[in-house]
Z-matrix of the N, CA and C atoms (Angstrom, degrees):
N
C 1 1.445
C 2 1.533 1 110.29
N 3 1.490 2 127.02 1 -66.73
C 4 1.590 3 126.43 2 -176.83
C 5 1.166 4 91.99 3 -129.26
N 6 1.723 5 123.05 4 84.86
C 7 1.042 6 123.60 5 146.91
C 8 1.409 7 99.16 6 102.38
N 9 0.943 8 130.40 7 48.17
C 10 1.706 9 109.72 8 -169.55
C 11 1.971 10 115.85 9 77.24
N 12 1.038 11 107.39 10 -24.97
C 13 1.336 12 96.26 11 -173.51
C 14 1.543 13 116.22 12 -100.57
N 15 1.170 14 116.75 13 126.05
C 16 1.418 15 146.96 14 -153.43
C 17 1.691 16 105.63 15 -82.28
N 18 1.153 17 111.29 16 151.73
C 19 1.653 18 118.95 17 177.05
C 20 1.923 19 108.90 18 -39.58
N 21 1.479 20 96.72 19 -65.85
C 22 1.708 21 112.81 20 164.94
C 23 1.281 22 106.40 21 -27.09
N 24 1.362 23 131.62 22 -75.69
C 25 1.064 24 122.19 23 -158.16
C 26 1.776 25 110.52 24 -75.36
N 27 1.232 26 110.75 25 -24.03
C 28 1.589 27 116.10 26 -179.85
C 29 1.876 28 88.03 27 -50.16
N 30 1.227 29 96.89 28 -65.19
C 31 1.754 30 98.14 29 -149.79
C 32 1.346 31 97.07 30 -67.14
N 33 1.618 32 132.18 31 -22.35
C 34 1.697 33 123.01 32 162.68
C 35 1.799 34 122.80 33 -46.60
N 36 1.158 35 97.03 34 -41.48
C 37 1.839 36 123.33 35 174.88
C 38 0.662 37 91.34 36 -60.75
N 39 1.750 38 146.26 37 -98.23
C 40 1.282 39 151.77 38 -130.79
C 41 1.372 40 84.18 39 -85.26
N 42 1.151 41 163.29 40 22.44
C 43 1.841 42 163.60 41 135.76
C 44 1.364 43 106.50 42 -64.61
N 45 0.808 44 77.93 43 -60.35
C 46 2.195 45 90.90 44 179.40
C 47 1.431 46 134.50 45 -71.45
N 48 1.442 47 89.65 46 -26.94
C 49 1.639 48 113.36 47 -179.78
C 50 1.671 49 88.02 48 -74.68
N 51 1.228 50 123.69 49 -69.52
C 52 1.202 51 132.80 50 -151.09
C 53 1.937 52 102.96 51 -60.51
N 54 1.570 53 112.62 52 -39.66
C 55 1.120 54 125.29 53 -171.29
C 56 2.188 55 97.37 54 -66.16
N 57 1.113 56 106.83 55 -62.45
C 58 1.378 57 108.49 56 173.73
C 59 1.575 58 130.55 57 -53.78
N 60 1.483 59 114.05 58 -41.72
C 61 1.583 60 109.21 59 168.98
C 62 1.281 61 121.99 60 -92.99
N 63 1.355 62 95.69 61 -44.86
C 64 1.550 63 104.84 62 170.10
C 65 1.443 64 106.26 63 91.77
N 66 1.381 65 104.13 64 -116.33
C 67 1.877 66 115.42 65 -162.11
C 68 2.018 67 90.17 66 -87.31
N 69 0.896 68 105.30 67 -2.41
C 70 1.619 69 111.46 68 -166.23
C 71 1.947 70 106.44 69 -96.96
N 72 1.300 71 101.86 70 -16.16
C 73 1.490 72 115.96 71 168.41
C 74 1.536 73 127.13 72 -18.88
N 75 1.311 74 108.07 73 -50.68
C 76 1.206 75 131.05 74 -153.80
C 77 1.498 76 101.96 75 -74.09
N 78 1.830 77 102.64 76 -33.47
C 79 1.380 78 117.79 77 -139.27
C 80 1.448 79 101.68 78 -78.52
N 81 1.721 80 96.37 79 -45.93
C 82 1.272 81 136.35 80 -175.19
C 83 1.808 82 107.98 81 -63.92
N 84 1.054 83 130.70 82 -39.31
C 85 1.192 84 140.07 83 143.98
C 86 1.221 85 136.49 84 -20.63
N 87 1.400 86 88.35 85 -62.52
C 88 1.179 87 107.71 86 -175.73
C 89 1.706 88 128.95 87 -61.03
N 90 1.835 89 83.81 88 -56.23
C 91 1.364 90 112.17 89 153.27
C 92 1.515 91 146.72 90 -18.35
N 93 2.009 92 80.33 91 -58.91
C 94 1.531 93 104.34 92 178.89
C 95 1.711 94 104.58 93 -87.48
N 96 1.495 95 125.34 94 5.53
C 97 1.302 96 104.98 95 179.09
C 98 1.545 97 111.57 96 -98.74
N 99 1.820 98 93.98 97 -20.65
C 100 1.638 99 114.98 98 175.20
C 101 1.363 100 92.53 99 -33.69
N 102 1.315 101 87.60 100 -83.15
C 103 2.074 102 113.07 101 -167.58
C 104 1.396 103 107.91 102 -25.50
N 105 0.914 104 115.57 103 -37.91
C 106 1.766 105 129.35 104 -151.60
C 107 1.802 106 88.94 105 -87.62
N 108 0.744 107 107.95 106 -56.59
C 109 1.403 108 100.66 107 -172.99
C 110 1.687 109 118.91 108 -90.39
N 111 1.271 110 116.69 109 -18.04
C 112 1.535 111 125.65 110 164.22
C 113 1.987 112 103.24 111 -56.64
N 114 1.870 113 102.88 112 -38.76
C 115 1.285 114 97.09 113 -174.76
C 116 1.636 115 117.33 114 -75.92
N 117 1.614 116 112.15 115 -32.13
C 118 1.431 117 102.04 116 175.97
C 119 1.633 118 107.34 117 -93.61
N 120 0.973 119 134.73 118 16.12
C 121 1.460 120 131.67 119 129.21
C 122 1.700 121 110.57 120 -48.49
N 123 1.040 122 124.01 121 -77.03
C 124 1.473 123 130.74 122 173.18
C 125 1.362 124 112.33 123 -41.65
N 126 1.189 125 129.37 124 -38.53
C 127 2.038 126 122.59 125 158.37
C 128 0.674 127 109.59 126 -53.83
N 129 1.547 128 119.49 127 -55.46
C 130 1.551 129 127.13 128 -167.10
C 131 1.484 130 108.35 129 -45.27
N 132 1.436 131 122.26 130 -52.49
C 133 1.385 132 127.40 131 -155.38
C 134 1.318 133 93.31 132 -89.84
N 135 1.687 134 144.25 133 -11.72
C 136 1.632 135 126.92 134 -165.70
C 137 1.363 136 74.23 135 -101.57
N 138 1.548 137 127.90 136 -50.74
C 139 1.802 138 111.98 137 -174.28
C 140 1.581 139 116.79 138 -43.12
N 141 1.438 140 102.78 139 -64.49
C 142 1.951 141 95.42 140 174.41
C 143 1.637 142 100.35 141 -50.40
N 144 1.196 143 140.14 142 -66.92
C 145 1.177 144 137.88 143 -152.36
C 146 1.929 145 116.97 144 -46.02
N 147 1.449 146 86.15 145 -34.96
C 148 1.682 147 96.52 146 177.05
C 149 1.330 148 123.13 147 -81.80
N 150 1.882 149 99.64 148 -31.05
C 151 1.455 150 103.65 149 -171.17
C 152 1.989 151 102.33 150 -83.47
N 153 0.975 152 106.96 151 -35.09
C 154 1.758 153 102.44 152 152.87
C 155 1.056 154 116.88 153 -55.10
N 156 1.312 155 163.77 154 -47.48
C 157 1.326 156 149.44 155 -169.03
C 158 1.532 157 93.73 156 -87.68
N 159 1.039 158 132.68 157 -42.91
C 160 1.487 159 112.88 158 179.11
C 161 1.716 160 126.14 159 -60.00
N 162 1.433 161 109.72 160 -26.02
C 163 1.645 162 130.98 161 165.92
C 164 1.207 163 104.53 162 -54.96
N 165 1.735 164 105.96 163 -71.53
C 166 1.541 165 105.23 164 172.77
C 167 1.436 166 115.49 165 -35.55
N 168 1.597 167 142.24 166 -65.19
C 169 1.020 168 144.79 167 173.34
C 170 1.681 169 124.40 168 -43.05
N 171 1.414 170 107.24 169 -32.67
C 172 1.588 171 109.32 170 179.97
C 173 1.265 172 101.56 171 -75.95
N 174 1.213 173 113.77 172 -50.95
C 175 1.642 174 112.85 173 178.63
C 176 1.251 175 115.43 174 -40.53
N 177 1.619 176 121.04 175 -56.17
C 178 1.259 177 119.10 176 -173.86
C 179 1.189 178 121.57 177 -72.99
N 180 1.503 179 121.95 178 -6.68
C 181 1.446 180 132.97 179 173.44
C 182 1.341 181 117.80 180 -76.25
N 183 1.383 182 107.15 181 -37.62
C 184 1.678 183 139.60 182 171.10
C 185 1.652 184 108.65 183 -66.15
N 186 1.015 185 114.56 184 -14.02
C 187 1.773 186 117.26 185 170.61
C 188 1.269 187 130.18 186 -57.74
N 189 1.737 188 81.80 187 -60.31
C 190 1.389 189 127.88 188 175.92
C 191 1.488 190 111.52 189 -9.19
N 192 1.603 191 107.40 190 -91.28
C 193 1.269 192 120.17 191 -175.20
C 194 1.897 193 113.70 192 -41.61
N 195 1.342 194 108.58 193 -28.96
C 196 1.651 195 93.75 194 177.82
C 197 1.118 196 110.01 195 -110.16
N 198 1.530 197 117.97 196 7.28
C 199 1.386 198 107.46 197 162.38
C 200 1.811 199 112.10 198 -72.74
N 201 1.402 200 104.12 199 -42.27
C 202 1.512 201 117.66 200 169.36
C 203 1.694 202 115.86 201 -65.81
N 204 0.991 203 112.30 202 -6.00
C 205 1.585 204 99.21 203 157.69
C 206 1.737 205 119.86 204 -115.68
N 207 1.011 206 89.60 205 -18.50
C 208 1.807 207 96.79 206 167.48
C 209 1.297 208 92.20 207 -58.78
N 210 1.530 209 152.33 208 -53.89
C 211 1.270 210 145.11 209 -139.18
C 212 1.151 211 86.87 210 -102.89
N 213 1.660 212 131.21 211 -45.59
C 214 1.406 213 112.53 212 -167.07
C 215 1.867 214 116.19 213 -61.96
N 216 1.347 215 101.19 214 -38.07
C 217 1.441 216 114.53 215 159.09
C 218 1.197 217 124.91 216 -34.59
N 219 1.198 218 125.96 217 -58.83
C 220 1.912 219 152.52 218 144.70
C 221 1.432 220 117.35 219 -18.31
N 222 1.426 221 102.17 220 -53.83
C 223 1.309 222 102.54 221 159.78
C 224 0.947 223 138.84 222 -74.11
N 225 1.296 224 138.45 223 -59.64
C 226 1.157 225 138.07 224 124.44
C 227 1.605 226 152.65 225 11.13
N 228 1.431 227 90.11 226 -36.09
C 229 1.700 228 120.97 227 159.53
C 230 1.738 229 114.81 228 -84.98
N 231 1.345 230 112.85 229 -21.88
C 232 1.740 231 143.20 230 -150.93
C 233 1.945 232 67.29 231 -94.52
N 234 1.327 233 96.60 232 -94.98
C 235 1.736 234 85.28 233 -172.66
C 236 0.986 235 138.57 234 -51.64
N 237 1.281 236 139.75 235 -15.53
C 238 1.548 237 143.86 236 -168.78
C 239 2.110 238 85.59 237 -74.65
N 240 1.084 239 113.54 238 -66.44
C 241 1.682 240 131.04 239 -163.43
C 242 1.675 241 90.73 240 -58.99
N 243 1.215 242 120.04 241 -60.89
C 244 1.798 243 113.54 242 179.18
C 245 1.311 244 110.01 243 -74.81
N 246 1.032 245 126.78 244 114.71
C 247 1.646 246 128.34 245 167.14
C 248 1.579 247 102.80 246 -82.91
N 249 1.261 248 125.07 247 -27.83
C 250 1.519 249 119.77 248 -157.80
C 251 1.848 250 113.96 249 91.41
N 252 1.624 251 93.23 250 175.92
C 253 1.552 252 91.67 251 -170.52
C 254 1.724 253 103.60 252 -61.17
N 255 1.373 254 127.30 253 155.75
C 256 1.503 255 137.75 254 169.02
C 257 2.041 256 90.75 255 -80.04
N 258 1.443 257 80.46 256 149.58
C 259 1.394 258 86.24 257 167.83
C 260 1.680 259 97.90 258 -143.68
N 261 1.518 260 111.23 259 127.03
C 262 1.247 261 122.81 260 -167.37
C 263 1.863 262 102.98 261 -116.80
N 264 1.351 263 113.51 262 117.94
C 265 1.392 264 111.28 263 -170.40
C 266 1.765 265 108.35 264 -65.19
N 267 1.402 266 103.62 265 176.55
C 268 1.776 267 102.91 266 -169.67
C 269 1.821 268 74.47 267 -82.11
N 270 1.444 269 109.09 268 168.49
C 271 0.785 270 150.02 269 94.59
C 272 1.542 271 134.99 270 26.04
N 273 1.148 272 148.25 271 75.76
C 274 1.614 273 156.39 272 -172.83
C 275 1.760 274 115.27 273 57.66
N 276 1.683 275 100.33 274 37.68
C 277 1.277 276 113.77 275 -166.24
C 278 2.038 277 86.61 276 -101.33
């Protein structure tokens, strides 16, 4: 049923539970559902928190490639305009 645990044992739990708090059951319940959900509040917020910084990161990984051709472009423009020194042969050689 929840995990392996069987009807029997449900109603053994709630035997014991009931024997130990008693009239205070409710309180304790209650308590424990606080907790329970105060804690996946707290996933909740490190899950968004991670899955944002990892976006941030894809994006900037995703740049990449046109940052590297904007420059390769750059260069490219760098040589077409510089030819380098001319070299003009002598003369009746």
């Amino acid at each position: 049923m929840f995990g392996g645990i069987g009807y029997a044992e449900m109603m053994l739990i709630a035997g014991v539970a009931v024997l130990l708090f008693g009239s205070k059951l409710p309180e304790v319940a209650r308590s424990v559902g606080q907790s329970y959900t105060q804690f996946r509040r707290g996933l909740n917020d490190i899950q968004t928190s991670i899955k944002d910084e990892l976006d941030k990161e894809i994006d900037e990984v995703k740049k990449i490639p046109h940052e590297l051709e904007k420059a390769y472009d750059e260069i490219e423009n760098e040589d077409e305009g510089d030819a380098g020194p001319s070299f003009d042969p002598p003369e009746g050689v």
